[in-house]
C-alpha positions in Angstrom: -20.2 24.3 2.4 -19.1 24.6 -0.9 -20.6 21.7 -3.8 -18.1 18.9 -4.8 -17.7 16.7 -7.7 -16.5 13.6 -8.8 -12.6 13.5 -8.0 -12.3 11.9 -11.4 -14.8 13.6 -13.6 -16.6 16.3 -11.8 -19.9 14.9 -11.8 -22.4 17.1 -9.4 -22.3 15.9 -5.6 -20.4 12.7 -5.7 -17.7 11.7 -4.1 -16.7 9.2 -6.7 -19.2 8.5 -9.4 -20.4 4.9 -9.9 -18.5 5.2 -13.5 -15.1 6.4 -12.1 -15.6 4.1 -9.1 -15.7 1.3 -11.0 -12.7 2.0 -13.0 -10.9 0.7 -9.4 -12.3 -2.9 -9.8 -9.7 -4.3 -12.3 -6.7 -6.5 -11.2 -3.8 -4.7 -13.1 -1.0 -7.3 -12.4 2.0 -6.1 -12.2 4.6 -8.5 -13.7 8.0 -8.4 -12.6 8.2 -6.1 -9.6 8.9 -8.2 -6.4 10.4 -11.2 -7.3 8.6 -14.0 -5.8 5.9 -11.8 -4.6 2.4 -11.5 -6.4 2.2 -7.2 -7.0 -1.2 -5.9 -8.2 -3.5 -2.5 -8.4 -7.2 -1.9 -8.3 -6.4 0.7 -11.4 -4.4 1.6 -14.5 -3.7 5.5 -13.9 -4.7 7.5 -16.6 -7.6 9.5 -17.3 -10.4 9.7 -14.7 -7.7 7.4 -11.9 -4.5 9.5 -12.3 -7.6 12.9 -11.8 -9.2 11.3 -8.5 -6.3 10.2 -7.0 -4.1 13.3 -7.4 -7.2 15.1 -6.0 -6.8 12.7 -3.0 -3.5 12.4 -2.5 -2.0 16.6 -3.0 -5.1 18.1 -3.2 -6.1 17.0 0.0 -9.6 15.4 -1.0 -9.7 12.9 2.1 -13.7 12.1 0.7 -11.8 9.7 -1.3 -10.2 7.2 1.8 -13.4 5.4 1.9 -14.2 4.7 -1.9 -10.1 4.1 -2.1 -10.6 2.2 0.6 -13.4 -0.3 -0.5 -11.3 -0.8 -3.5 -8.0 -1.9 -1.9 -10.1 -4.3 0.3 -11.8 -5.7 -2.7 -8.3 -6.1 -4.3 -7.2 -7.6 -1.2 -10.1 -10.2 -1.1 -9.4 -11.0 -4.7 -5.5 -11.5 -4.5 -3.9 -15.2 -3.8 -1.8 -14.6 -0.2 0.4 -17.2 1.0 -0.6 -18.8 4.5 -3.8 -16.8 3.8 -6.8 -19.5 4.2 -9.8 -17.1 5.8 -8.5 -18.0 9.5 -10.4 -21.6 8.9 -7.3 -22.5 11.3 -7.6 -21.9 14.8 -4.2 -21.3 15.7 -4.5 -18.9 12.5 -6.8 -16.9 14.6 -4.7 -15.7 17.4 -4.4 -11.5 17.3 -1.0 -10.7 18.3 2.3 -12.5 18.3 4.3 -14.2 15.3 0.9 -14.6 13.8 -0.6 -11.4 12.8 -0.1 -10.1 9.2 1.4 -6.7 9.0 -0.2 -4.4 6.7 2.6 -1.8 5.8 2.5 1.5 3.6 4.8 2.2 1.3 5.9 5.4 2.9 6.2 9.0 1.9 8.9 11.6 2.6 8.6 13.8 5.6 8.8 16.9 3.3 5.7 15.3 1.2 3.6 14.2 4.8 4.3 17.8 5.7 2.5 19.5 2.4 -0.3 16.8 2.8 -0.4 17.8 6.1 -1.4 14.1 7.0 0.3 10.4 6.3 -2.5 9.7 3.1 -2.2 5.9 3.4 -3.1 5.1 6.9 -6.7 5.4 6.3 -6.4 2.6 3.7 -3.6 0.3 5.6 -6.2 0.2 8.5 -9.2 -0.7 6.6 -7.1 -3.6 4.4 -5.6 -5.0 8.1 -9.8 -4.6 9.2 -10.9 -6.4 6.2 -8.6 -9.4 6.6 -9.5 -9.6 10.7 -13.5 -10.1 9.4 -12.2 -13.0 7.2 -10.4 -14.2 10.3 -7.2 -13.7 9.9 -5.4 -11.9 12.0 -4.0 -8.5 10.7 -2.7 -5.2 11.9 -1.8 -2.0 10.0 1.8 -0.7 11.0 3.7 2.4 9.4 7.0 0.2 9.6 9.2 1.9 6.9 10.0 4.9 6.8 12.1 7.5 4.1 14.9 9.1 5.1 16.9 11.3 2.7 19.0 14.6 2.9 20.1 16.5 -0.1 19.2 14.0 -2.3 21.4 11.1 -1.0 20.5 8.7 2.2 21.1 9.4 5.5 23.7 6.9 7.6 21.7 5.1 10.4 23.3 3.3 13.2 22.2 0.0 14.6 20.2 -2.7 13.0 17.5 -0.7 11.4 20.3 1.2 9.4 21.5 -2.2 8.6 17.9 -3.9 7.2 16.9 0.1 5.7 19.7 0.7 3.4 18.7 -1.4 0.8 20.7 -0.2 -2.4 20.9 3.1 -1.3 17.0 3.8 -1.3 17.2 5.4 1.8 13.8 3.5 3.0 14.2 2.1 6.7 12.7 -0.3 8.1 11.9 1.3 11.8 11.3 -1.3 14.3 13.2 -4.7 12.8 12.3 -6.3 15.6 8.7 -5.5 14.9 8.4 -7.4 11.5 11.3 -9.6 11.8 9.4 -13.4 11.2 6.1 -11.7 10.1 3.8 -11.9 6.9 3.6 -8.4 5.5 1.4 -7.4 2.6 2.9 -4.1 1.4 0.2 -1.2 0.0 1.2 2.0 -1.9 -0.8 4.2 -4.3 1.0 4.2 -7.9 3.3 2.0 -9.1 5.2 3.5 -12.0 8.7 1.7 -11.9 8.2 -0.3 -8.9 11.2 0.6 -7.7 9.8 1.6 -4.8 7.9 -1.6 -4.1 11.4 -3.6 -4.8 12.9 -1.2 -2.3 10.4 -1.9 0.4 10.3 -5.3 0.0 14.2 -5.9 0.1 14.1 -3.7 3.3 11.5 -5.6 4.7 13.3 -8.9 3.9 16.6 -8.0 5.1 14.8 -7.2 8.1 13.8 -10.8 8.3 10.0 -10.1 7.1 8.3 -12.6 4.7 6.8 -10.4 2.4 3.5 -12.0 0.8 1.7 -9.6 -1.5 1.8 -6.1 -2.7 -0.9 -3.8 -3.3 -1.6 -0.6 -4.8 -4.3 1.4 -6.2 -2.9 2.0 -9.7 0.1 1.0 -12.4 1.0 3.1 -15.1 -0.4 2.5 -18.6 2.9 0.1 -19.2 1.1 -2.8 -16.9 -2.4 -2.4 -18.4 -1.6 -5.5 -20.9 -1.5 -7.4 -18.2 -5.1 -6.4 -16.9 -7.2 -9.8 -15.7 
């Protein structure tokens, strides 16, 4: 096997380094993305972030899920949730049902899950929905949305899931309605430069009847740093 380095800085036979690694313990709040809805990462992206996570995410450097991971669960821990209490109430507890949180990625062209040759967030959905179980509440991680575009513009969809998906012509979808419809979601993604693409999820998700609690990513662009905690 060949040596590695740093995805961020190419420091000798680490996955991450501790230096780069900690760069993903801010809170960059993200003001003004989802109404309503608290929207933050674990990272501005610039420097040593944009590196490691471009090497994860088209470079195909899947040593990074777990440090990405770690982070997104730390942000998680760290973020205020609505009807989130640590599962202190039993009826809280119950896995399955109305009750369970959905963890949902933000999610990615079939054209791009194609190159990568594998969906890159699922990896960090499942540990998020893993972290909140060991806290006690009940969460699952579920690839609900979906993109669906042809030569640039969205596709028509019949039924109710064309009805909740095309959300100002985004072309995301919301896949099974029936799925998230009354459910707490807590939407992930992996850069937020606009946000368009978190408002886009989240009005799918609502018009699908989802309650849509937090959003989560591992890094803004420079333009939210100000607003670093």
């Amino acid at each position: 096997m060949l040596p590695r380095g740093c995805a961020g800085c190419g420091t000798p036979d680490e996955v991450l380094c501790p230096a780069c690694r900690s760069l993903f313990d801010d809170t960059v709040i993200v003001p003004s993305c989802v109404p309503g809805v608290p929207v933050a990462a674990c990272a501005t992206y610039r420097g040593a972030v944009r590196r490691a996570i471009l090497a994860w995410k088209d470079h195909g450097d899947e040593e990074c899920d777990r440090p990405f991971s770690q982070a997104l669960c730390a942000l998680a821990d760290r973020m205020p949730v609505a009807g989130v209490a640590g599962g202190e109430d039993d009826d809280a507890r119950r896995i399955g049902g109305r009750d369970t949180m959905l963890i949902v990625p933000a999610p990615s062209s079939k054209r791009s899950a194609r190159r990568r040759g594998r969906r890159h967030m699922r990896p960090l959905v499942r540990a998020v929905a893993a972290a909140y179980r060991a806290r006690g509440v009940p969460a699952h991680a579920e690839e609900a949305l979906a993109s669906h575009t042809m030569g640039g513009r969205s596709v028509e969809m019949k039924g109710r899931a064309g009805r909740a998906a095309r959300v100002g012509g985004s072309g995301i979808v919301v896949t099974r309605p029936s799925l998230v419809r009354g459910r707490r979601v807590i939407l992930v993604d992996d850069i937020v430069t606009s946000g368009a693409t978190m408002r886009a999820c989240a009005a799918a998700l609502r018009t699908a009847g989802a309650q849509v609690v937090a959003c989560l990513a591992l890094a803004a662009t420079p333009r939210y740093d100000v607003s670093a905690m």
